[in-house]
N, C-alpha and C positions, 0 to 999 in steps of 0.2 A: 504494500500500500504506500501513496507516496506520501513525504511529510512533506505539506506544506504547512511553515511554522509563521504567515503572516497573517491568519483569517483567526486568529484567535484559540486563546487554550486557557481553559479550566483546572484548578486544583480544589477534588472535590474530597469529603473526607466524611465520618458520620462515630459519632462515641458515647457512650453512655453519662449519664450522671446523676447523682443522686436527688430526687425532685428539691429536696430542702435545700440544696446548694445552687440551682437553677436562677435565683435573683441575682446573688453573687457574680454567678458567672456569665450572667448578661450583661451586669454593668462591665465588665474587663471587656468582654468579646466588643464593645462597641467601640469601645479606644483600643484594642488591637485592630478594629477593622479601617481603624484612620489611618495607624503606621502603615499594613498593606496598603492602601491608597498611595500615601506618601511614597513608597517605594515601588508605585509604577500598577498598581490594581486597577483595574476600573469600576469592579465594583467586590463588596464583599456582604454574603448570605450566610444565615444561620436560622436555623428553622425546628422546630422543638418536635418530640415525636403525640401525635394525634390520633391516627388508625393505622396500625401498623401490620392487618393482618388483609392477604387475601387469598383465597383458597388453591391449594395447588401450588401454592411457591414457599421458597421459602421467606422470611421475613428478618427483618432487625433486630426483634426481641432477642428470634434464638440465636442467629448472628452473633450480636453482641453477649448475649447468654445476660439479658438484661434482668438484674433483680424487681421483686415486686415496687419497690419505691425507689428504681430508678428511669430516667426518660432518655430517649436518645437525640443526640442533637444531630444534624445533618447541615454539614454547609460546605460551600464554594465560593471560591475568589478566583474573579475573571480576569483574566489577562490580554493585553493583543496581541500577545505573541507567546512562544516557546522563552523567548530568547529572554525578553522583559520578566515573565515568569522566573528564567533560570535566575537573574539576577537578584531577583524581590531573592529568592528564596534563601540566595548566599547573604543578600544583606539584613533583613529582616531581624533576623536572630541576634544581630552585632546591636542592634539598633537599645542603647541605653533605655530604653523605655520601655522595652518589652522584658527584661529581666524585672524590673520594679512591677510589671502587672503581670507577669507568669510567676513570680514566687510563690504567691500566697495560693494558687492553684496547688502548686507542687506540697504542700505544707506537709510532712510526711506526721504532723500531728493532726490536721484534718484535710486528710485529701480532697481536691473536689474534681481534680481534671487526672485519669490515667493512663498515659499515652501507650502502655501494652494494648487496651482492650479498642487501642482505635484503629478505625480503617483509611487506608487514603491511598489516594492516587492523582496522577499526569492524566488528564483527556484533551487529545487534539479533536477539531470536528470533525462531525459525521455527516450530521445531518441538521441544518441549521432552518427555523422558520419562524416570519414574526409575526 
């Protein structure tokens, strides 16, 4: 298949968390979703789990092996490119201000974010319609 890495690409990703920690971790996801910006995103989504079941397939609960009081988040940050992607991704992490709002995720006295139980990946398009 051919890459073409100028029509846009997706880092899509989806993890569980414990419903009581869910305020919390809305208020960070909103200013982590600025730094993405800041280092080349065009836009970034987060979206909480609602009906997660439909017959015949399988689903996120068991995926994620999601406890009874915990929800799944699902999100993506759009890029216009592979290349801008590659970048955000190298810089992001350096980015002073994402250690001061990922710590207290990490809290190993009250976890609220566990990046074993998450999934993610690179998508270039497929099939694009508006």
């Amino acid at each position: 298949m051919r890459s073409d890495t100028s029509t846009g690409y997706i880092d899509g990703f989806v993890f569980p968390i414990l419903e009581e920690y869910l305020d919390t971790y809305k208020q960070i996801a909103q200013e982590v979703a600025e730094i993405w910006k800041d280092h080349g995103a065009l836009a970034y989504q987060e979206f909480v789990s609602d009906d997660l079941f439909l017959e015949s397939t399988a689903s996120f609960s068991s995926t994620l092996d999601l406890a009874e009081n915990e929800v799944a988040v699902l999100g993506w940050v759009t890029f216009p490119s592979k290349r801008i992607r590659d970048k955000a991704n190298a810089s992001v992490p350096k980015d002073p201000r994402m250690s001061k709002l990922v710590a207290p995720l990490m809290d190993p006295e009250k976890p609220i974010f566990d990046a074993k139980r998450m999934v993610y990946g690179g998508f270039k398009p497929l099939v694009k319609s508006a």
